[in-house]
N, C-alpha and C positions, 0 to 999 in steps of 0.2 A: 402392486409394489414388487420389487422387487426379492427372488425370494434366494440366491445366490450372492456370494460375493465374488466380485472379479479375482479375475486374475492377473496378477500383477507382473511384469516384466522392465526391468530397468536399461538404457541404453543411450549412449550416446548418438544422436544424430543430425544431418544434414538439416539447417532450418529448410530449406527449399523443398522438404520432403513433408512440412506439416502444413497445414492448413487450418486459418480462424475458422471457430464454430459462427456457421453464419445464422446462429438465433441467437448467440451474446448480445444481452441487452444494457453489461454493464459498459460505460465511460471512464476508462482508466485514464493517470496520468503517467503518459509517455517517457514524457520530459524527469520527471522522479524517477521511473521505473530505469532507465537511461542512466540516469545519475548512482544509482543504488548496484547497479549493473558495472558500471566502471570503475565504484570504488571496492565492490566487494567477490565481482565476479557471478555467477548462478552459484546458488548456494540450495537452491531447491531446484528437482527436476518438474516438469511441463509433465500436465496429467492430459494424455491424447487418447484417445478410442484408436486401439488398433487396426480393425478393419477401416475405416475412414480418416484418420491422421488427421481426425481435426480436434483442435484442441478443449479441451473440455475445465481446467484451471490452467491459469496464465498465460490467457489471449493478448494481453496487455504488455508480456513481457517477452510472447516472441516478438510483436511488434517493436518492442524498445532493440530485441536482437537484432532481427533485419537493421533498423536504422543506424544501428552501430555496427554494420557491415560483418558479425560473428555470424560464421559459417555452419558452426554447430549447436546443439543445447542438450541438456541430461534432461531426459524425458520419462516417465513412468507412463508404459501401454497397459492398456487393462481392456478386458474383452467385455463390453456393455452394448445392450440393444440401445435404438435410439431415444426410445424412454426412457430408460436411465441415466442415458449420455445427459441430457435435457436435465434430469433432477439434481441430476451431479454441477450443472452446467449452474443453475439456480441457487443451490444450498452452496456452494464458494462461494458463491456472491451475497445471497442471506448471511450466511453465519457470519462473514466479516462485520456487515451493517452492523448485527445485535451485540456485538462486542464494545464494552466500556474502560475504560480504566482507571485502574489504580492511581491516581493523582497524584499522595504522593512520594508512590514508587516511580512515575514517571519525569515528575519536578527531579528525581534523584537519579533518574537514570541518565536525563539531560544532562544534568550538574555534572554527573563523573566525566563527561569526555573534554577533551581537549579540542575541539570544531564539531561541528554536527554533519560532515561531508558523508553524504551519500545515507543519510538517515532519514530523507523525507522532510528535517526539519529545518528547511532554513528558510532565515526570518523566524518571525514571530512562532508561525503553524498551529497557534492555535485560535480560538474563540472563545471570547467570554460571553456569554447569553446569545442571543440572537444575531448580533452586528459586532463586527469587525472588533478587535479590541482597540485597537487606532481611533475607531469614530467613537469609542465611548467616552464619555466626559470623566467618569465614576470607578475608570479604572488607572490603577497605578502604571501598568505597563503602556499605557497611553504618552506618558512624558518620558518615559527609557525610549521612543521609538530612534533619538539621535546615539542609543549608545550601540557600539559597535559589534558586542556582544550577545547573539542571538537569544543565549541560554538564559540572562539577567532576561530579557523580557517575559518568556515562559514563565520563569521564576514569581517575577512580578501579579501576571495574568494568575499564576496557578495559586497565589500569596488569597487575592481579590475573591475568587471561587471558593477558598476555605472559606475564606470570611462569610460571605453573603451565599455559600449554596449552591452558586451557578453549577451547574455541570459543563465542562470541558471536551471538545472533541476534535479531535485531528483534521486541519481541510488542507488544502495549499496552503504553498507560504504566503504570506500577506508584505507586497513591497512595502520597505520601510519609508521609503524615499518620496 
């Protein structure tokens, strides 16, 4: 284990100069990360191992940079062996998995916006129990799937989950169409 903590260094740079950790074993979405990118800009910097400049948090979101042709990213270097690059590499990825939420601070957090652009959540974006909330028979947000309003579904979905239990978790959005 590690018995230091890095050291930290903040900067703007060249994406051409970082390179993905090629042991990420997580599957990000692009296409989201893209979307969340153009509407809000980088709003967190890229954690990269400075001797190696590969990235060790948010392999996912230089790739959404490059693909949106940004030339640059605000990156946090920090000096770690490559054992630690690796733990580091893992626990961003762990810790997200084991995270839950607040249901219904979430139902409320949807509610307050006026579109969900660049939040991850369009369409439905959630799941009621195991299958699709669309293929469920037993869920209310099953017949909102014609209304135009991504938030009422949620709303619906997250109404169904109070009631009977389900727990809730964030995947892709789910076409309504």
């Amino acid at each position: 284990m590690p018995s230091q903590k890095p050291r930290i260094e903040y900067a703007v740079v060249p994406v051409s100069e970082l390179e993905l950790h090629p042991d990420n074993a997580r599957r990000g979405n692009v296409e989201a990360i893209k979307a969340s990118l153009r509407a809000h800009g980088p709003y967190r910097p890229l954690v990269v191992g400075r001797r190696t400049r590969q990235v060790l948090a948010g392999n996912h979101t230089l790739l959404a940079a490059r693909e949106l042709d940004w030339e640059t990213m605000p990156v946090c270097f920090i000096d770690v062996d490559q054992e630690q690059a690796r733990r580091i590499l893992l626990a961003d990825n762990r810790t997200s998995d084991l995270a839950n939420y607040d249901l219904e601070a979430l139902v409320e957090l949807l509610g307050a916006l006026p579109d969900l652009e660049g939040t991850g959540y369009d369409g439905l974006g959630l799941f009621c129990g195991a299958r699709p909330t669309r293929d469920r028979q037993d869920c209310p947000a099953r017949d909102d799937f014609r209304q135009s309003d991504p938030r009422a579904k949620a709303v619906a979905c997250a109404s169904e989950a109070r009631v009977t239990g389900v727990e809730l978790a964030p995947v892709q959005a789910l076409n309504a169409s």
